[in-house]
C-alpha positions in Angstrom: -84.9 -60.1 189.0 -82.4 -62.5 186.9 -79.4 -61.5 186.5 -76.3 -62.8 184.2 -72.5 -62.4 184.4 -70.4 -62.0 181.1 -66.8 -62.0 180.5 -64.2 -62.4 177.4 -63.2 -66.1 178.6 -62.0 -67.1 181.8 -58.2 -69.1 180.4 -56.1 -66.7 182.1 -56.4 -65.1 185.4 -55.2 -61.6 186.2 -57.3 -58.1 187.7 -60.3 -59.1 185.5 -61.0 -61.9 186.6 -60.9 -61.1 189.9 -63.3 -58.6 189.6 -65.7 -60.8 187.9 -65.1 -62.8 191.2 -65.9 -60.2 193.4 -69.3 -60.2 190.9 -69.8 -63.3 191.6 -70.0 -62.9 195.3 -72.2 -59.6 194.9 -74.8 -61.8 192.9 -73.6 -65.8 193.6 -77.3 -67.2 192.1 -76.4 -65.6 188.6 -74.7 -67.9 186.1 -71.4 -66.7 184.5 -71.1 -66.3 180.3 -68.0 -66.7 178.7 -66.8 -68.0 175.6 -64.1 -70.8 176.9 -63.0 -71.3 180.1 -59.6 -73.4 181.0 -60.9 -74.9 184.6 -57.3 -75.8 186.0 -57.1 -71.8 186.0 -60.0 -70.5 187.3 -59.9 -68.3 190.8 -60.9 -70.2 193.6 -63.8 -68.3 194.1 -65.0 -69.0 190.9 -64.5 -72.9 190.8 -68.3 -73.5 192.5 -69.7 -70.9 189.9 -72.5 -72.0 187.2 -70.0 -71.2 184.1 -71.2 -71.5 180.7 -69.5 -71.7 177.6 -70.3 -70.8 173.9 -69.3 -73.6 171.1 -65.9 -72.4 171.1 -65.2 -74.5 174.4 -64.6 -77.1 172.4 -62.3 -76.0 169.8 -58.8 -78.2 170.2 -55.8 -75.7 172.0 -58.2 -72.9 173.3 -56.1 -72.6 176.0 -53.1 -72.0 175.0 -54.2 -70.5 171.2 -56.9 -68.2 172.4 -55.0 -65.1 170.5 -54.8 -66.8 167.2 -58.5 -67.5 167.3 -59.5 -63.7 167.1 -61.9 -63.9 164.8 -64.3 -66.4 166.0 -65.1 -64.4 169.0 -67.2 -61.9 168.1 -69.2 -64.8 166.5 -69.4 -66.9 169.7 -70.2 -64.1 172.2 -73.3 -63.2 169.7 -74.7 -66.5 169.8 -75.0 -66.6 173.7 -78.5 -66.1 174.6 -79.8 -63.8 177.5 -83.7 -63.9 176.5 -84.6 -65.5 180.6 -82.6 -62.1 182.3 -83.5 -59.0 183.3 -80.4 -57.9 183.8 -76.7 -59.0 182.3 -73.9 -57.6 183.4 -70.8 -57.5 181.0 -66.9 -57.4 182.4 -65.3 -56.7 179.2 -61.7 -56.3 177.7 -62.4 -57.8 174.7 -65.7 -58.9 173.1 -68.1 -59.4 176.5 -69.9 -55.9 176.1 -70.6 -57.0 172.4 -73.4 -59.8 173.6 -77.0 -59.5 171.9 -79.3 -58.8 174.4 -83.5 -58.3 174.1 -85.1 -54.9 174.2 -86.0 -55.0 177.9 -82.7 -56.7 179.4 -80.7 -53.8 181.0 -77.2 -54.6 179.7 -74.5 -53.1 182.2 -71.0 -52.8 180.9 -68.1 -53.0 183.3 -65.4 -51.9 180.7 -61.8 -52.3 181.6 -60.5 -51.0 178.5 -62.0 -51.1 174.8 -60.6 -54.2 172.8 -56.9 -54.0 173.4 -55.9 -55.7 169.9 -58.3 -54.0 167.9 -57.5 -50.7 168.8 -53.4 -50.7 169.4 -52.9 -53.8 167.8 -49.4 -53.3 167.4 -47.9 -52.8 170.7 -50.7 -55.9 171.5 -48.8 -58.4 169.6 -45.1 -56.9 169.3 -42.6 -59.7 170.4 -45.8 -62.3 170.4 -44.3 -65.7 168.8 -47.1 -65.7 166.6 -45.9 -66.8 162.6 -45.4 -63.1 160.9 -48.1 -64.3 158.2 -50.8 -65.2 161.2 -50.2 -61.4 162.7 -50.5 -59.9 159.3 -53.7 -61.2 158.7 -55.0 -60.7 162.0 -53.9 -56.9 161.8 -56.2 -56.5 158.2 -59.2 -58.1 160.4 -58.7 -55.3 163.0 -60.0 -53.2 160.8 -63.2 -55.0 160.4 -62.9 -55.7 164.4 -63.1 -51.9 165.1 -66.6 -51.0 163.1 -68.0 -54.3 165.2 -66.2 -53.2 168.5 -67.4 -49.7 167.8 -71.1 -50.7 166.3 -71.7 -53.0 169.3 -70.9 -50.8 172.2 -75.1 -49.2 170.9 -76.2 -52.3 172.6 -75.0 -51.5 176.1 -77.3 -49.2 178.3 -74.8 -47.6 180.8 -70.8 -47.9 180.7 -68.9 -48.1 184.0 -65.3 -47.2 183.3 -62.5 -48.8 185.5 -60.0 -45.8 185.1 -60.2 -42.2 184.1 -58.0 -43.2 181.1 -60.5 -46.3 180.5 -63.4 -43.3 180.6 -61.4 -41.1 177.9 -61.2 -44.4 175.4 -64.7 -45.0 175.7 -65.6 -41.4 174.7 -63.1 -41.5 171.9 -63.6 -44.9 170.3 -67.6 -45.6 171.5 -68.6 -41.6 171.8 -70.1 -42.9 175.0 -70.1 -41.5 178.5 -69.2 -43.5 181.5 -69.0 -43.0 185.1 -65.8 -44.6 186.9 -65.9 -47.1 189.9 -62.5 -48.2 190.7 -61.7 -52.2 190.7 -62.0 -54.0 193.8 -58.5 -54.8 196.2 -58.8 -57.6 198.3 -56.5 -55.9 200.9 -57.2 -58.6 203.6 -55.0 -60.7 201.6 -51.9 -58.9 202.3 -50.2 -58.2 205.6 -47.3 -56.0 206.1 -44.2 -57.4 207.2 -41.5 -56.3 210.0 -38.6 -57.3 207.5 -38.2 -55.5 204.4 -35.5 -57.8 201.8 -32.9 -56.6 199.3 -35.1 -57.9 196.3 -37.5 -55.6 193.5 -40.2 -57.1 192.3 -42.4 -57.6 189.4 -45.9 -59.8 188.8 -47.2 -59.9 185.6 -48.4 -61.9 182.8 -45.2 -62.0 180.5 -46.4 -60.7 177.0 -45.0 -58.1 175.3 -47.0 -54.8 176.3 -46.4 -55.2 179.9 -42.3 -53.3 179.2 -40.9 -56.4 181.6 -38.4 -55.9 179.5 -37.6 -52.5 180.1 -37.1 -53.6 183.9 -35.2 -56.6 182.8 -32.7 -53.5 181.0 -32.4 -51.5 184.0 -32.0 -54.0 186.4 -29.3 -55.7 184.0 -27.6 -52.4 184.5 -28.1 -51.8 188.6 -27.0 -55.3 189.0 -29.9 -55.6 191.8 -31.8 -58.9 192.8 -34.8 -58.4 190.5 -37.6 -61.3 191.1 -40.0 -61.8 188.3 -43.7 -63.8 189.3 -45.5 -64.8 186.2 -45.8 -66.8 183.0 -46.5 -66.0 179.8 -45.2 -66.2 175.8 -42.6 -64.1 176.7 -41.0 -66.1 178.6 -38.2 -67.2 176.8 -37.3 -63.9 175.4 -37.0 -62.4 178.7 -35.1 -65.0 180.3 -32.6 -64.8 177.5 -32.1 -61.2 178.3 -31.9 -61.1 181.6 -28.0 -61.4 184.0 -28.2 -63.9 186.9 -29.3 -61.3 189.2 -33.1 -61.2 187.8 -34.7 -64.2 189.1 -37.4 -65.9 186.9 -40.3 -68.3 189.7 -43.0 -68.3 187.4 -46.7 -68.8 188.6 -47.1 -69.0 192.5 -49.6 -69.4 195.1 -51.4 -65.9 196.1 -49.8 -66.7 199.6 -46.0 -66.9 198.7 -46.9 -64.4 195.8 -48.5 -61.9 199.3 -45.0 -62.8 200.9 -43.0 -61.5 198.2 -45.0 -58.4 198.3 -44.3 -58.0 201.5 -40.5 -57.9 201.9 -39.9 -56.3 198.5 -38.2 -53.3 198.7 -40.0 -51.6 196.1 -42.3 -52.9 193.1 -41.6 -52.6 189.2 -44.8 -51.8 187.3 -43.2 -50.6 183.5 -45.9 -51.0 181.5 -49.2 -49.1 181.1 -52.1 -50.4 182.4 -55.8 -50.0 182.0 -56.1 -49.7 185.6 -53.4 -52.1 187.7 -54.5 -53.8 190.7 -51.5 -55.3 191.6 -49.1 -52.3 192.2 -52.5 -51.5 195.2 -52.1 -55.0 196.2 -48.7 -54.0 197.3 -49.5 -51.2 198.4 -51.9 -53.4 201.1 -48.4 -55.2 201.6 -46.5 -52.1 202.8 -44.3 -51.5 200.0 -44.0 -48.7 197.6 -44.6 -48.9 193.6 -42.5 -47.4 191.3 -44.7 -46.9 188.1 -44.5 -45.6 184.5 -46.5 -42.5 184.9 -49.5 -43.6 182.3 -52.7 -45.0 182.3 -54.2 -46.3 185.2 -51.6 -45.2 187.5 -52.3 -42.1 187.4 -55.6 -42.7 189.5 -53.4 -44.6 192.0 -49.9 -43.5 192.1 -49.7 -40.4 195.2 -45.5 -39.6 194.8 -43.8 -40.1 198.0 -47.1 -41.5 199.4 -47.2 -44.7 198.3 -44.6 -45.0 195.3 -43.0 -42.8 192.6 -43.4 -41.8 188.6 -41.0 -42.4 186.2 -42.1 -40.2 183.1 -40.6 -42.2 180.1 -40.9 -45.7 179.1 -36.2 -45.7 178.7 -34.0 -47.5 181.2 -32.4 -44.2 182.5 -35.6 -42.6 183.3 -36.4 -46.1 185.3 -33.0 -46.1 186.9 -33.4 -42.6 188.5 -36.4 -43.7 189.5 -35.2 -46.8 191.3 -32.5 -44.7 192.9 -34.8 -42.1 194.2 -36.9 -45.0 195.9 -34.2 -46.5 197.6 -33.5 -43.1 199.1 -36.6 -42.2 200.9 -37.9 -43.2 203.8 -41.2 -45.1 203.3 -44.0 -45.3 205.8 -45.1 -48.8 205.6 -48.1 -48.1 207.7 -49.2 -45.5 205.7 -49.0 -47.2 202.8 -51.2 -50.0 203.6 -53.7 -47.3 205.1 -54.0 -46.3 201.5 -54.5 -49.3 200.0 -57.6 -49.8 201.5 -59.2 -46.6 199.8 -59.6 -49.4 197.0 -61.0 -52.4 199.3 -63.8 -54.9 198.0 -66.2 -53.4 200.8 -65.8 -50.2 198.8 -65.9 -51.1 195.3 -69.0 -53.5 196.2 -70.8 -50.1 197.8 -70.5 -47.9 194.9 -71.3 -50.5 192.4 -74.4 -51.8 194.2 -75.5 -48.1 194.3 -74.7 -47.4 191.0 -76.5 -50.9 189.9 -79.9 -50.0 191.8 -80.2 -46.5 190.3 -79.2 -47.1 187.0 -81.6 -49.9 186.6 -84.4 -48.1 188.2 -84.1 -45.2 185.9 -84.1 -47.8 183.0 -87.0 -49.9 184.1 -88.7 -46.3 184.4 -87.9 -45.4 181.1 -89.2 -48.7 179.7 -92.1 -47.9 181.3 -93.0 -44.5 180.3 -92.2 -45.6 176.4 -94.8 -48.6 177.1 -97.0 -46.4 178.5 -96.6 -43.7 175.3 -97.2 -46.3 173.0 -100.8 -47.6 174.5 -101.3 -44.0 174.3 -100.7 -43.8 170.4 
């Protein structure tokens, strides 16, 4: 059996791509799709991986213009070309699950969340430094982007969801079912510590939709040591908001990034997520994860298990929030023991099992329609 690996593009590194790592270790001999890669990026894991890229590779800036490029995408993920596989399995965000695959190829979909910037396109690029005439006409493509988004998900066989929110989406926008297998935690990664700082923490990408903002707000109010791991295009903006107690260290090595996690005293996730892997990352770490109660995090989040809700996306909703943490007594040991719940061993398991039936019933399927058609 020969099987293939797709994702959107591998130029920025967050829960995604790790689980297209995590693919990669599950089936190491199958080459990995992608429309542009940025190689001074890539997961470890994934730097000994047989990578290939569509024509858009070599497009001047991918790296660092990938948004403003939208429309070539769905252009360059059509022209990749699967005819040698049995089997392709698509990790999608974006435009992966729209590949062109032949009749007999079982095309898998591991969907983390229908294409973000088709579908809420406004919160997508809100605060993005993007030239107001580039955003305007990428919002009248969306339109467009939606019947292809919408028309393409036909050519996937079965849809794994990564979240029960992720499963809703794909029912409204694809009227598609899909079955839901949690994204893999490396949990080994991250060891609780003995010693437990004064310091909140966030990691993230820093673009608009991710609320660091919000944080930035509350924090700016609380006066609190607030450290913030990340880069992004929103950089500057946040840093201009933020008091001297909210501490900017931009992109850091997983093992001072685990270290963080560890002593935190509790973990800022504003935003709403798809699913979230990070806020269960520190959960491995010991500390609890005070979330916006939306989206993802409502398949994670247990209150006073391993972090609290705060119901509205306003700085006084977060602040009560952050004051309720600091005032209960949090079972670091406990906390990691949940974590686990969402190891790599487990997420490899159910996907393996979910793999072998659902290919077996299509192979069968294949079979009895060959076998009707001699018949005729």
């Amino acid at each position: 059996m020969k099987v293939a690996i797709v994702h959107d593009y591998l130029i920025q590194m967050g829960g995604a791509e790790r689980v297209v790592d995590v693919m990669h270790t599950m089936f190491p001999e199958a080459p990995i799709f992608t429309t542009a890669k940025d190689s001074s990026k890539l997961l470890k894991g994934l730097q000994d991986a047989d990578i290939r890229t569509s024509w858009m590779q070599k497009l001047p800036g991918i790296s660092t213009h990938f948004k403003n490029l939208l429309p070539l995408y769905p252009i360059a993920i059509r022209d990749l070309d699967f005819r040698e596989f049995d089997v392709v399995i698509s990790s999608s965000s974006a435009f992966a699950k729209g590949i062109k695959v032949p009749r007999n190829t079982f095309h898998l979909c591991y969907c983390h969340n229908p294409m973000r910037f088709a579908w809420d396109f406004t919160n997508y690029m809100k605060e993005d430094p993007s030239p107001e005439m580039l955003k305007t006409l990428l919002k009248a493509y969306t339109v467009y982007l939606r019947h292809w988004d919408r028309k393409t998900s036909n050519s996937v066989n079965q849809f794994i969801a990564n979240s029960s929110i992720v499963k809703k989406r794909i029912q409204h926008y694809y009227s598609r079912e899909a079955d839901i297998i949690f994204p893999p935690v490396d949990t080994s990664r991250f060891m609780p510590s003995s010693k437990v700082d004064d310091y909140y923490l966030i990691v993230s990408r820093l673009v608009s939709y991710k609320k660091i903002d919000l944080a930035i707000q509350a924090f700016n109010k609380l006066g609190l040591p607030l450290y913030i791991v990340g880069e992004g295009p929103d950089r500057q903006r946040l840093n201009q908001m933020a008091n001297a107690n909210i501490h900017f260290l931009g992109r850091l090595e997983d093992e001072e990034v685990g270290d963080l996690m560890s002593r935190c005293k509790a973990f800022i996730f504003p935003g709403e997520e798809d699913f979230g892997i990070t806020p269960l990352e520190v959960n491995a770490a010991g500390r609890p994860v005070i979330a916006y109660k939306a989206g993802g995090a409502l398949d994670t989040i247990v209150p006073y298990t391993n972090g609290l809700y705060f119901e509205r996306q306003n700085v006084d909703q977060l602040i009560s929030a952050i004051r309720e943490a600091e005032s209960f007594d949090w079972n670091t040991q406990s906390i990691n023991v949940y974590a686990k719940k969402f190891d790599i061993d487990t997420f490899k398991g159910k996907f393996t099992d979910y793999f072998e039936k659902s290919y077996y019933q299509f192979v069968t399927e294949r079979e009895q329609r060959a076998a009707y058609g001699v018949i005729i």
